[in-house]
N, CA, C and O atoms as a Tripos MOL2 file, in Angstrom:
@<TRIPOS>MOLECULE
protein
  272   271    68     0     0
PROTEIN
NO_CHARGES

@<TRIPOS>ATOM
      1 N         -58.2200  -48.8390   64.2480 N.3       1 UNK1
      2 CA        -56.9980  -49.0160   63.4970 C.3       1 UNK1
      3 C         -57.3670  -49.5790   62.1330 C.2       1 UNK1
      4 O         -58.2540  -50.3760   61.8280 O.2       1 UNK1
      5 N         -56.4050  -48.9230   61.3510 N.am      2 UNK2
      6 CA        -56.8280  -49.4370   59.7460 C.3       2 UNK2
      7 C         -56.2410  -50.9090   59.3160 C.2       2 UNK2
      8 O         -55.2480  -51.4910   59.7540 O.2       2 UNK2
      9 N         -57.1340  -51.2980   58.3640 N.am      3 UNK3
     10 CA        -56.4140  -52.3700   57.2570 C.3       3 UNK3
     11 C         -55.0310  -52.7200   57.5690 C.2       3 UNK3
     12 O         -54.4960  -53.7080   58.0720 O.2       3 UNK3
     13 N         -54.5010  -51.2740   56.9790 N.am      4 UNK4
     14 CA        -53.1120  -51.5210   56.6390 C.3       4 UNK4
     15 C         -51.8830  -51.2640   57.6570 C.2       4 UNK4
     16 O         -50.8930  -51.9930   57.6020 O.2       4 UNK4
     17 N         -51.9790  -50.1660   58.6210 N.am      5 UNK5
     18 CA        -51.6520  -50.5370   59.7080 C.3       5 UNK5
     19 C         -51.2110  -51.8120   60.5140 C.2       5 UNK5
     20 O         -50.1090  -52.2010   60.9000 O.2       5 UNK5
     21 N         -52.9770  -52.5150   60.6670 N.am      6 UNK6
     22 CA        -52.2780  -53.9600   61.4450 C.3       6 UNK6
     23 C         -51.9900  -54.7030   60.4270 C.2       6 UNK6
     24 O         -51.6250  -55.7410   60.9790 O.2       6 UNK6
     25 N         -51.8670  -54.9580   58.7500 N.am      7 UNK7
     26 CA        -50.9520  -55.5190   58.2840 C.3       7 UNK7
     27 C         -49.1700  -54.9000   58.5140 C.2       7 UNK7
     28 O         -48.1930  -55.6470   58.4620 O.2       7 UNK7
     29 N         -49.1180  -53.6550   58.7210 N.am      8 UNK8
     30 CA        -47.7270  -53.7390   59.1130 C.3       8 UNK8
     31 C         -47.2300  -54.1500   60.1570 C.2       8 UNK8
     32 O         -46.1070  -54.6510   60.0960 O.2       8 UNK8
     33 N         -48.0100  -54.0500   61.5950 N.am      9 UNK9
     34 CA        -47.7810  -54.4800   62.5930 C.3       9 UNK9
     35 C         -47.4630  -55.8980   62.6000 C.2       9 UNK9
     36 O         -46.4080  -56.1660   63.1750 O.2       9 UNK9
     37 N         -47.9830  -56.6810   62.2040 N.am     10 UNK10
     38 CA        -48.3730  -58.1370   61.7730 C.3      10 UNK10
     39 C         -46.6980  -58.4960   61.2280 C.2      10 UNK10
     40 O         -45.9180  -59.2220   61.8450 O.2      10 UNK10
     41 N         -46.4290  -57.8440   60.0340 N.am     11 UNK11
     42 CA        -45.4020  -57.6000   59.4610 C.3      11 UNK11
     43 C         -44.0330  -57.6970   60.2050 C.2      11 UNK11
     44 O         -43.1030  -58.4880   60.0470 O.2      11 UNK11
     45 N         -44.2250  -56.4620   61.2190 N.am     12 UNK12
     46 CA        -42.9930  -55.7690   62.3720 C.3      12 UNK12
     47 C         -43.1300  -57.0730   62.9650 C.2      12 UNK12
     48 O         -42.1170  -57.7440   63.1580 O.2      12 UNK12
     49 N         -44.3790  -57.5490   63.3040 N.am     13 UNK13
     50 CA        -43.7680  -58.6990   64.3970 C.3      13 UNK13
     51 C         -43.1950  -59.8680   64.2410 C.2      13 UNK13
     52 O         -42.5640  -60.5110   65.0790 O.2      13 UNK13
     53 N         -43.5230  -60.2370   62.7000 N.am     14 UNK14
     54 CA        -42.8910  -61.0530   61.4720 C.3      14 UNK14
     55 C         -40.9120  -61.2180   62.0200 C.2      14 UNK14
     56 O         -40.2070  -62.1470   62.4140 O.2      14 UNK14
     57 N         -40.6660  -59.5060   61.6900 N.am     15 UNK15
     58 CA        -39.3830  -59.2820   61.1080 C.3      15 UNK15
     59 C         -38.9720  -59.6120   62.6180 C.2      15 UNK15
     60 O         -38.5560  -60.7130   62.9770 O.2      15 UNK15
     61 N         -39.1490  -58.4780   63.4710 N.am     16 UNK16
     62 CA        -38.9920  -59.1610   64.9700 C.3      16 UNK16
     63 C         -38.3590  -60.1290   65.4260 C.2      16 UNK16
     64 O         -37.2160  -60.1700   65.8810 O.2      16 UNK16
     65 N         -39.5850  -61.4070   65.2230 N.am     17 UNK17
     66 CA        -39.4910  -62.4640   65.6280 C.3      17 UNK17
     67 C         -38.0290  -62.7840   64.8500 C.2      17 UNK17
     68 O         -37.0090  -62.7460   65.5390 O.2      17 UNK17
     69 N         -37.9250  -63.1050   63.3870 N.am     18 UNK18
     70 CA        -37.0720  -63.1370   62.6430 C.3      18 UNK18
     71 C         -35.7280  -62.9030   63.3020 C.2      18 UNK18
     72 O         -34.9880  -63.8100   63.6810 O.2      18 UNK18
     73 N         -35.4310  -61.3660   63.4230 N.am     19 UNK19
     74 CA        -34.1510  -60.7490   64.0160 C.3      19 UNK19
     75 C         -33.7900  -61.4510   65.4620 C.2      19 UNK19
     76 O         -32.6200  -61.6660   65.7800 O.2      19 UNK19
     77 N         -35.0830  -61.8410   66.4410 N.am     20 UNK20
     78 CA        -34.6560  -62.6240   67.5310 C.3      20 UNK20
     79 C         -33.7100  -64.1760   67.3870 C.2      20 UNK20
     80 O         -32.6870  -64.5710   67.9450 O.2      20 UNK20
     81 N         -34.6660  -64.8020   66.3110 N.am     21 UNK21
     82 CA        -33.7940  -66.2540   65.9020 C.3      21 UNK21
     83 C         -32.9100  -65.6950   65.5580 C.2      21 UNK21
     84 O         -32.2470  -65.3670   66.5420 O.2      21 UNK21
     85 N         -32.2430  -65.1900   64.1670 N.am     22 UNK22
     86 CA        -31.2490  -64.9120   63.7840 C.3      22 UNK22
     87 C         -29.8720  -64.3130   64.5940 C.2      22 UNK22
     88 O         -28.6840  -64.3640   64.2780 O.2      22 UNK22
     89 N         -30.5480  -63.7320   65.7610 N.am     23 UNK23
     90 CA        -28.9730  -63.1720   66.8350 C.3      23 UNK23
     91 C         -29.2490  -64.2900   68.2490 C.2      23 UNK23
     92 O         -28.9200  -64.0640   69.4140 O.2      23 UNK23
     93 N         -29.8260  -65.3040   67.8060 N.am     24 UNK24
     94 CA        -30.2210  -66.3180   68.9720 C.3      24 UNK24
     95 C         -30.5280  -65.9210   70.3520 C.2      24 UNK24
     96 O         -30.0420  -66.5030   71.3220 O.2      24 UNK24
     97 N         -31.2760  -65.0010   70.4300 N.am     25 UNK25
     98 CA        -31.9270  -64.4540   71.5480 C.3      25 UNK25
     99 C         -33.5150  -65.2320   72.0020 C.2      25 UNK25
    100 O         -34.0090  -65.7460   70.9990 O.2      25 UNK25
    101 N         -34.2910  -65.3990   73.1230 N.am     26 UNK26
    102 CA        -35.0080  -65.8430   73.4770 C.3      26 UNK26
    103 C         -35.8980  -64.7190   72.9470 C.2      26 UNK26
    104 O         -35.6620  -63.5240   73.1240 O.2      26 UNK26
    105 N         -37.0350  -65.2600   72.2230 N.am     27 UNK27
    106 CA        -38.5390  -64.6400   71.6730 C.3      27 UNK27
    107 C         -39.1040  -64.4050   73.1200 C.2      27 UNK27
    108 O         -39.5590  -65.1940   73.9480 O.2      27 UNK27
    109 N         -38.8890  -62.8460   73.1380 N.am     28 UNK28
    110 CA        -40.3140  -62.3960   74.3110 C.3      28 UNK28
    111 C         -41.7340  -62.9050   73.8760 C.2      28 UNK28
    112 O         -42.0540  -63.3050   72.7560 O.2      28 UNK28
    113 N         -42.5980  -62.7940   75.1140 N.am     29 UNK29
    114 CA        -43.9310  -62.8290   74.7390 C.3      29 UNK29
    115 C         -44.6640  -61.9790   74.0050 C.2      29 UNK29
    116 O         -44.5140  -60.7570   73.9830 O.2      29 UNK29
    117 N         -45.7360  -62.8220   73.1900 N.am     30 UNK30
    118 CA        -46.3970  -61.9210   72.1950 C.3      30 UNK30
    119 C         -46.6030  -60.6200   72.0570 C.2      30 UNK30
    120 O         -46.4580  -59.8250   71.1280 O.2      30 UNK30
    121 N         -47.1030  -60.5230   73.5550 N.am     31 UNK31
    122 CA        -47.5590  -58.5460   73.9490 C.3      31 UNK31
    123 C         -46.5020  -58.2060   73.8990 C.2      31 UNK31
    124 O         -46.3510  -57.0790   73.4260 O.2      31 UNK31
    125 N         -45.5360  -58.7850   74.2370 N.am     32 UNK32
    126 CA        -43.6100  -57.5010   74.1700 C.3      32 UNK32
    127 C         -43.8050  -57.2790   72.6360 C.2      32 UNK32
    128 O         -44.0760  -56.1690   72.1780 O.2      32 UNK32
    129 N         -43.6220  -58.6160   71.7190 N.am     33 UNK33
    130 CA        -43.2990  -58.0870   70.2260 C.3      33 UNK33
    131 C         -44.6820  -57.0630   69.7500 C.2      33 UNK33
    132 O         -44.4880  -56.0960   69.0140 O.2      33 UNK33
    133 N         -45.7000  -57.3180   70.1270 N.am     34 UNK34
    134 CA        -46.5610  -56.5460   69.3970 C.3      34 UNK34
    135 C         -46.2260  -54.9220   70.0580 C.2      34 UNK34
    136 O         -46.3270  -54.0290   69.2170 O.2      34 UNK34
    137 N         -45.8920  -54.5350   71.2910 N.am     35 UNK35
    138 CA        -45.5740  -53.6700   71.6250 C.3      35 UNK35
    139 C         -44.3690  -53.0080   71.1110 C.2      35 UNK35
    140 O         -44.1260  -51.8290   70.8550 O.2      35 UNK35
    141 N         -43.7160  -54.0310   71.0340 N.am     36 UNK36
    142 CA        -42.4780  -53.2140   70.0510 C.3      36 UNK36
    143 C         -42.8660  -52.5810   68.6190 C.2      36 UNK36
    144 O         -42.6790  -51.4650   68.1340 O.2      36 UNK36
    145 N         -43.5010  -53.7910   68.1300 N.am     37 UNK37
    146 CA        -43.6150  -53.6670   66.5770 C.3      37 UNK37
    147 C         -44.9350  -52.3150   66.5140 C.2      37 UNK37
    148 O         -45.1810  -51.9230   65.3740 O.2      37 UNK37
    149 N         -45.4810  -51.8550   67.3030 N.am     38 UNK38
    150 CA        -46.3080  -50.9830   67.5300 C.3      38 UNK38
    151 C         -45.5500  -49.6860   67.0010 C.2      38 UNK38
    152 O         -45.7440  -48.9140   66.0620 O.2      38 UNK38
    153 N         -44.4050  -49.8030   68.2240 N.am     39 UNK39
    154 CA        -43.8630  -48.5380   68.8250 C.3      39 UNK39
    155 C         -42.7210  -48.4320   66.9720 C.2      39 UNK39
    156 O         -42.2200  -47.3620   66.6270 O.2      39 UNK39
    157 N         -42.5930  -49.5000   66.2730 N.am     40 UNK40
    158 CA        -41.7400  -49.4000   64.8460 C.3      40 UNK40
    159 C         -42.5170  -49.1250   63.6520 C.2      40 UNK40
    160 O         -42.0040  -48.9470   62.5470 O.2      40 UNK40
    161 N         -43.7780  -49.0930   63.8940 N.am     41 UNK41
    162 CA        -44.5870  -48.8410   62.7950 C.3      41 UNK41
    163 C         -44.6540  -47.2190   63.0290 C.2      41 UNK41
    164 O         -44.4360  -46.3230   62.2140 O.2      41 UNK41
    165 N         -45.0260  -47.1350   64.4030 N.am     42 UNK42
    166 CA        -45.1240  -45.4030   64.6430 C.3      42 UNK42
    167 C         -44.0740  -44.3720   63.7800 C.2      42 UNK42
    168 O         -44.0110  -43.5790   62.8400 O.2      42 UNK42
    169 N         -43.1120  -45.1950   65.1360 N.am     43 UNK43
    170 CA        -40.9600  -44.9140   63.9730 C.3      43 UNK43
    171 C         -41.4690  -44.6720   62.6770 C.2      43 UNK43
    172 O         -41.6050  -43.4960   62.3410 O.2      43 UNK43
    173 N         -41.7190  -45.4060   62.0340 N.am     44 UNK44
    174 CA        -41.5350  -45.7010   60.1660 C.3      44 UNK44
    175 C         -42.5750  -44.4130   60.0970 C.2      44 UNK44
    176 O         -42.2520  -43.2530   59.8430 O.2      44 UNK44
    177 N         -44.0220  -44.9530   60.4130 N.am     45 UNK45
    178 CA        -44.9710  -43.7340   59.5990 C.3      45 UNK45
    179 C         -43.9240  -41.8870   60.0170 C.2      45 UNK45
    180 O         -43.3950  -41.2140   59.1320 O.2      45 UNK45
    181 N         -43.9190  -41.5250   61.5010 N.am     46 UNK46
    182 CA        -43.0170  -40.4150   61.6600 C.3      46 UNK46
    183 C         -42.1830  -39.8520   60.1120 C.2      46 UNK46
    184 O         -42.2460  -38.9310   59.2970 O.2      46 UNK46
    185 N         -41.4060  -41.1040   60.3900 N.am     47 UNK47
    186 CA        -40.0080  -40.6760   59.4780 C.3      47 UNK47
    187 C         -40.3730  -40.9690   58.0890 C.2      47 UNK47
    188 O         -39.8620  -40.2990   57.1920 O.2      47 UNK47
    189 N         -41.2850  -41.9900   57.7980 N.am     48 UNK48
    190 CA        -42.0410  -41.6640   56.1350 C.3      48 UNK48
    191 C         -42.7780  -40.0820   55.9970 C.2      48 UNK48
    192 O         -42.9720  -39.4370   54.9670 O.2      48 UNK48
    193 N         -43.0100  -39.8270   56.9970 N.am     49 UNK49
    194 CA        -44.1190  -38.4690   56.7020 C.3      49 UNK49
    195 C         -42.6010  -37.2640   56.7090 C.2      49 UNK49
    196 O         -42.7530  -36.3170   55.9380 O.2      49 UNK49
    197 N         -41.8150  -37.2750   57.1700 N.am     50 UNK50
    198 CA        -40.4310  -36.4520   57.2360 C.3      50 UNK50
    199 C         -39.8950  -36.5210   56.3510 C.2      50 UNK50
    200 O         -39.5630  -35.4290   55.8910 O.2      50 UNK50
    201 N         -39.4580  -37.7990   55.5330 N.am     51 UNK51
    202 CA        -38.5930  -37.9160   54.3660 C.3      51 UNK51
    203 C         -39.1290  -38.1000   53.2220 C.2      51 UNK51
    204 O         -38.4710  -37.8080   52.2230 O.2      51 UNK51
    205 N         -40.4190  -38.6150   53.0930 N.am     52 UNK52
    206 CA        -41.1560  -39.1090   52.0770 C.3      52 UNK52
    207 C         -41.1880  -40.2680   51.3260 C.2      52 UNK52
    208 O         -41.6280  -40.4650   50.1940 O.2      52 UNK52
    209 N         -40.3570  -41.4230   52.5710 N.am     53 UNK53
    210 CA        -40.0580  -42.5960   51.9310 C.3      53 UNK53
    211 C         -40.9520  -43.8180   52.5470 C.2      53 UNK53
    212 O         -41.7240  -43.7990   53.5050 O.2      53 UNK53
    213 N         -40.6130  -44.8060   51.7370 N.am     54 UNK54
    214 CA        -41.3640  -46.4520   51.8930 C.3      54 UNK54
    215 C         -41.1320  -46.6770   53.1060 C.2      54 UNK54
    216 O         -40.0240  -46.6900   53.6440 O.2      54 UNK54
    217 N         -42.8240  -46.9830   53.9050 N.am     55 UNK55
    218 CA        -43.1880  -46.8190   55.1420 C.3      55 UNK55
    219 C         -42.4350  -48.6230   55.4300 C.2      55 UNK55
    220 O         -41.8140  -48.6910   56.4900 O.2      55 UNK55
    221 N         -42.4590  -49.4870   54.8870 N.am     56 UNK56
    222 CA        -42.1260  -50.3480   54.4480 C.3      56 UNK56
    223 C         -40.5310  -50.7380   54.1790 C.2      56 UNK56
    224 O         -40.1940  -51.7690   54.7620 O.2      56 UNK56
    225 N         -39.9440  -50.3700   53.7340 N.am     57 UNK57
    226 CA        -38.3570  -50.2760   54.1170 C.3      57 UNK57
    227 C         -38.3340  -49.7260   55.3620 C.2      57 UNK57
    228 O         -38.0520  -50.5830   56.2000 O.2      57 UNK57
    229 N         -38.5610  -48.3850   55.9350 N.am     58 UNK58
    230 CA        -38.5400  -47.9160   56.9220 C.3      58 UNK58
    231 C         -38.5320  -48.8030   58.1730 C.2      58 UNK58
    232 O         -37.6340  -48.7290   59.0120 O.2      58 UNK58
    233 N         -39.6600  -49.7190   58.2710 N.am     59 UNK59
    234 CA        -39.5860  -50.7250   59.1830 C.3      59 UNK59
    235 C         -38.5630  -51.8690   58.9890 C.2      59 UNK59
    236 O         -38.1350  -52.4100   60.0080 O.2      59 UNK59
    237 N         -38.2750  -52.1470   58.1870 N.am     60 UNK60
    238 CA        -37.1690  -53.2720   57.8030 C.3      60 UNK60
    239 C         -35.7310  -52.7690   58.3590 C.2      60 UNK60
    240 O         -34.7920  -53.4220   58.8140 O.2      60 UNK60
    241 N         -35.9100  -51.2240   58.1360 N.am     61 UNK61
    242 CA        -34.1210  -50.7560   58.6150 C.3      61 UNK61
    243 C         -34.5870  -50.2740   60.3810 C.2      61 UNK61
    244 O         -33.7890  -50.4370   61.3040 O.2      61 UNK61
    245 N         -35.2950  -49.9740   60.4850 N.am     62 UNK62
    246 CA        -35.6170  -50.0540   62.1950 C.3      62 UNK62
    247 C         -35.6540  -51.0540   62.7050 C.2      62 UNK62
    248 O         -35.3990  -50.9140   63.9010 O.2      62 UNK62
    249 N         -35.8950  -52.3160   62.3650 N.am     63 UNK63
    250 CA        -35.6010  -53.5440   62.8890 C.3      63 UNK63
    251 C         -34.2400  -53.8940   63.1910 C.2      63 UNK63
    252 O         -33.7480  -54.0970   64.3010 O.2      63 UNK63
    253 N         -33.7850  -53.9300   62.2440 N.am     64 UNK64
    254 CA        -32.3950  -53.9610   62.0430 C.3      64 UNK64
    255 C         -31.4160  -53.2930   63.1340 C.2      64 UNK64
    256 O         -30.4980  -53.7400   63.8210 O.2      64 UNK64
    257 N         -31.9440  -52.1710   63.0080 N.am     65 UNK65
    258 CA        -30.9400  -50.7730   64.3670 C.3      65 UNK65
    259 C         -31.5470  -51.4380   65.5460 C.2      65 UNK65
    260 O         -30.7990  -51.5860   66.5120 O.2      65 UNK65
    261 N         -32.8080  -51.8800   65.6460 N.am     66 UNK66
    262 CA        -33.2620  -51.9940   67.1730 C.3      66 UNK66
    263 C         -32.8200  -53.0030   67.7250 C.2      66 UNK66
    264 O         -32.7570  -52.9400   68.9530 O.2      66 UNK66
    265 N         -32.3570  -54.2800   67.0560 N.am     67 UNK67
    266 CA        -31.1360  -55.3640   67.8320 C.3      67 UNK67
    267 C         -29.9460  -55.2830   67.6660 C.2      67 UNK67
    268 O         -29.1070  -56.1760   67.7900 O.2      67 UNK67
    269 N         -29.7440  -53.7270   67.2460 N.am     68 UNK68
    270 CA        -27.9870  -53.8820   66.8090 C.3      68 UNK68
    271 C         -27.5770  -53.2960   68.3860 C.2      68 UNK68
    272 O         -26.3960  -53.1710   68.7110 O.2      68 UNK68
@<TRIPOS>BOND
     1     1     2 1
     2     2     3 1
     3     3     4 2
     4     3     5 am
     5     5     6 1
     6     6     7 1
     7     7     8 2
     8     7     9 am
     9     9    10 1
    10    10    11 1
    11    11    12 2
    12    11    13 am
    13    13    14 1
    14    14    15 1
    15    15    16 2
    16    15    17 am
    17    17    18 1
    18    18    19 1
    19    19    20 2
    20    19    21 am
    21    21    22 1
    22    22    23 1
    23    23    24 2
    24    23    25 am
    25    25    26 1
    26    26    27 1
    27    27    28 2
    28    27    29 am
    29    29    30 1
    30    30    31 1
    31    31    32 2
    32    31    33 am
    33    33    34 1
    34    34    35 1
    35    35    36 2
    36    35    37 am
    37    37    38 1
    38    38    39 1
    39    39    40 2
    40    39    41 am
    41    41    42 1
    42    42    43 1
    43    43    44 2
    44    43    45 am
    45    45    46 1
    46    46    47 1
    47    47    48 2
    48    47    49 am
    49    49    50 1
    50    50    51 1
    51    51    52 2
    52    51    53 am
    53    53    54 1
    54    54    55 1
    55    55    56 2
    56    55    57 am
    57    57    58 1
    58    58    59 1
    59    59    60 2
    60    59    61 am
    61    61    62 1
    62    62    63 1
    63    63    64 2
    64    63    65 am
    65    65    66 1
    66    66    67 1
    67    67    68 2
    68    67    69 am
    69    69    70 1
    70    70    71 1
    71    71    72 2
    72    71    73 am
    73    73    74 1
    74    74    75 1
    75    75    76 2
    76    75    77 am
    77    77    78 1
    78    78    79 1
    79    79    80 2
    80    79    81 am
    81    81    82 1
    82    82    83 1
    83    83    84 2
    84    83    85 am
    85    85    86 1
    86    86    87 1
    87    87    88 2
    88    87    89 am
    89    89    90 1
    90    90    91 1
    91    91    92 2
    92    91    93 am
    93    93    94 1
    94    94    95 1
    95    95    96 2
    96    95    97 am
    97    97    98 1
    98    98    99 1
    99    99   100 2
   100    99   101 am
   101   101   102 1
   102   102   103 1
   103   103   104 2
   104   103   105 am
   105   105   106 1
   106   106   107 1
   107   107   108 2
   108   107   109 am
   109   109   110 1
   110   110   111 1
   111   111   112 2
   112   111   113 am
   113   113   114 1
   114   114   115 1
   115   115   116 2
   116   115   117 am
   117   117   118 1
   118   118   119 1
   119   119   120 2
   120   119   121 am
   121   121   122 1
   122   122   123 1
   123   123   124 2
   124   123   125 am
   125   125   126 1
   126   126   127 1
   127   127   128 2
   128   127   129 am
   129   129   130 1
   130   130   131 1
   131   131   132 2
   132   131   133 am
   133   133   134 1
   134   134   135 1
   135   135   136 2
   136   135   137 am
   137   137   138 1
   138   138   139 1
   139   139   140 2
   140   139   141 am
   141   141   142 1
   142   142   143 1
   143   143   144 2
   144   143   145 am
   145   145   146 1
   146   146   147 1
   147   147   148 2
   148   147   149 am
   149   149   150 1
   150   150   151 1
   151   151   152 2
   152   151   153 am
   153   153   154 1
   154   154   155 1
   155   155   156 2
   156   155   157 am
   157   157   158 1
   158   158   159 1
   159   159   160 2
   160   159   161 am
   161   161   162 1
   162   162   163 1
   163   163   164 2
   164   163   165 am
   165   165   166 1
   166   166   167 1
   167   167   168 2
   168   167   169 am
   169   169   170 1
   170   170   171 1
   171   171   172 2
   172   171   173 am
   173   173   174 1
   174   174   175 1
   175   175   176 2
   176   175   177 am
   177   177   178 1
   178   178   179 1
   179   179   180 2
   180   179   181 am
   181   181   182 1
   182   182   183 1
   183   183   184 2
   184   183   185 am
   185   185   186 1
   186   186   187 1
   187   187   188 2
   188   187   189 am
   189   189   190 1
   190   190   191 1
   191   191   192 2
   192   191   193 am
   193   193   194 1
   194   194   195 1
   195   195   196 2
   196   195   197 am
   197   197   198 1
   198   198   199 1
   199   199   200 2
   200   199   201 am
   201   201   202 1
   202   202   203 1
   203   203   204 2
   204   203   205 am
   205   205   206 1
   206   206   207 1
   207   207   208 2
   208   207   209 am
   209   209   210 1
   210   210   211 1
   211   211   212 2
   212   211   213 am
   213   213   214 1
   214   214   215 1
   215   215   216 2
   216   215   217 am
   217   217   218 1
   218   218   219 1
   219   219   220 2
   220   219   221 am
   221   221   222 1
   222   222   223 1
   223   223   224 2
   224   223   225 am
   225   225   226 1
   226   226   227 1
   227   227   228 2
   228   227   229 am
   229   229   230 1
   230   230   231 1
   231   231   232 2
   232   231   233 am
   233   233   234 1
   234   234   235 1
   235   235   236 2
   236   235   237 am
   237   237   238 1
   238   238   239 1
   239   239   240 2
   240   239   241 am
   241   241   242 1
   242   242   243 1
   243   243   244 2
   244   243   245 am
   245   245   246 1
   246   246   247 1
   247   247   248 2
   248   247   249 am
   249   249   250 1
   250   250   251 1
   251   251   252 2
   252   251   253 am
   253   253   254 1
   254   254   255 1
   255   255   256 2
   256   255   257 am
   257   257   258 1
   258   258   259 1
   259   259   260 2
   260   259   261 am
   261   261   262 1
   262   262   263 1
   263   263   264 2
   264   263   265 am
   265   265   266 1
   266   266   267 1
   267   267   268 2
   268   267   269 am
   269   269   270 1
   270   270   271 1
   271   271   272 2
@<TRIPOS>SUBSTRUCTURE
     1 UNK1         2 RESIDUE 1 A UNK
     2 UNK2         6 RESIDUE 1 A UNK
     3 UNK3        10 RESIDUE 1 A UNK
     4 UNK4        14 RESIDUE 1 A UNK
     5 UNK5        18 RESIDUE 1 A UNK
     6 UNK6        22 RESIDUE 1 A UNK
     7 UNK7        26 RESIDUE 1 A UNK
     8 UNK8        30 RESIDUE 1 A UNK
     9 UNK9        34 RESIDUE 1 A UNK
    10 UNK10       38 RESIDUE 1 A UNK
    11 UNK11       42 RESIDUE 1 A UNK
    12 UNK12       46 RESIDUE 1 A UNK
    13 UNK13       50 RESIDUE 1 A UNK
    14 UNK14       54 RESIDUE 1 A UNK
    15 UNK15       58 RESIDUE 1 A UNK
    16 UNK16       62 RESIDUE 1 A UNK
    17 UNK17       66 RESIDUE 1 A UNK
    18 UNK18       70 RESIDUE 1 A UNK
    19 UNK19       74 RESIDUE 1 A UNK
    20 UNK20       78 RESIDUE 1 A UNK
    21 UNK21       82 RESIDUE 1 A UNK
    22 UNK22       86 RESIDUE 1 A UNK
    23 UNK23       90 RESIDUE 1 A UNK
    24 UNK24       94 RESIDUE 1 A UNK
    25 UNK25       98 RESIDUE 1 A UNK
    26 UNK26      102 RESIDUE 1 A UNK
    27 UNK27      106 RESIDUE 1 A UNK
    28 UNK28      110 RESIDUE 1 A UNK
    29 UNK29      114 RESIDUE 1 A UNK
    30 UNK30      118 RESIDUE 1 A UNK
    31 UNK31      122 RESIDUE 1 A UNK
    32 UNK32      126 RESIDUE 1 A UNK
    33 UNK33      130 RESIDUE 1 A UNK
    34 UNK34      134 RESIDUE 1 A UNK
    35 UNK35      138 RESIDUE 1 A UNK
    36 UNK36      142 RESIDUE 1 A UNK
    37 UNK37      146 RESIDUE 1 A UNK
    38 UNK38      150 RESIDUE 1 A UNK
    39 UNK39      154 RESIDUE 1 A UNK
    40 UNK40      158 RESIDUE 1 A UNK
    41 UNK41      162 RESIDUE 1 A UNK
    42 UNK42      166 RESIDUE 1 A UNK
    43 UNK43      170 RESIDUE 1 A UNK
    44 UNK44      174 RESIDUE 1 A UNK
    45 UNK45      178 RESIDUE 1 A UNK
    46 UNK46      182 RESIDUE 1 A UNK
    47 UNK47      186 RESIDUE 1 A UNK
    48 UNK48      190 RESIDUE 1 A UNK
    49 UNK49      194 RESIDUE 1 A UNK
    50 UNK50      198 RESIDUE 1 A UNK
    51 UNK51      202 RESIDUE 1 A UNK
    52 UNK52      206 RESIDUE 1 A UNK
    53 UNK53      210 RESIDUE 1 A UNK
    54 UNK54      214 RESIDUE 1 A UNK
    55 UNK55      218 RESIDUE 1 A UNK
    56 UNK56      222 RESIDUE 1 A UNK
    57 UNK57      226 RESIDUE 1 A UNK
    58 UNK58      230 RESIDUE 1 A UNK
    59 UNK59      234 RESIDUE 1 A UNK
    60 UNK60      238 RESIDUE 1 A UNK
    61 UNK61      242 RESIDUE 1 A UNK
    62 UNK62      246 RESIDUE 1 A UNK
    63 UNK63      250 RESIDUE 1 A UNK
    64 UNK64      254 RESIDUE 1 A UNK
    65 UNK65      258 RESIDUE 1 A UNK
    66 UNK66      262 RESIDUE 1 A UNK
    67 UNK67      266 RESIDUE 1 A UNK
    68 UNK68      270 RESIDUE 1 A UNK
């Protein structure tokens, strides 16, 4: 896995964690968020390579949908 990759992952699990405090839900364990944030980086690259947009927003608005 590249560089930049596990800086996004790193990232996803950032926002994650984030979206858990913020809707006051209990933080799963590490391996859940990294597994998630895995499976949202995938999401983002997919749909960046489809639309041609910031792999990077992409994950920020998938976060978002995935605790709504």
């Amino acid at each position: 896995m590249g560089f930049i990759r596990q800086q996004e992952e790193r990232l996803a699990v950032r926002f994650l964690g984030w979206q858990y405090q913020r809707l006051n839900r209990p933080l799963p364990d590490e391996a859940e968020l990294e597994q998630q944030a895995r499976k949202i980086v995938d999401e983002a690259h997919r749909i960046g390579r489809e639309r041609g947009r910031n792999v990077i927003a992409i994950i920020k608005e998938l976060i978002a949908d995935y605790k709504k």
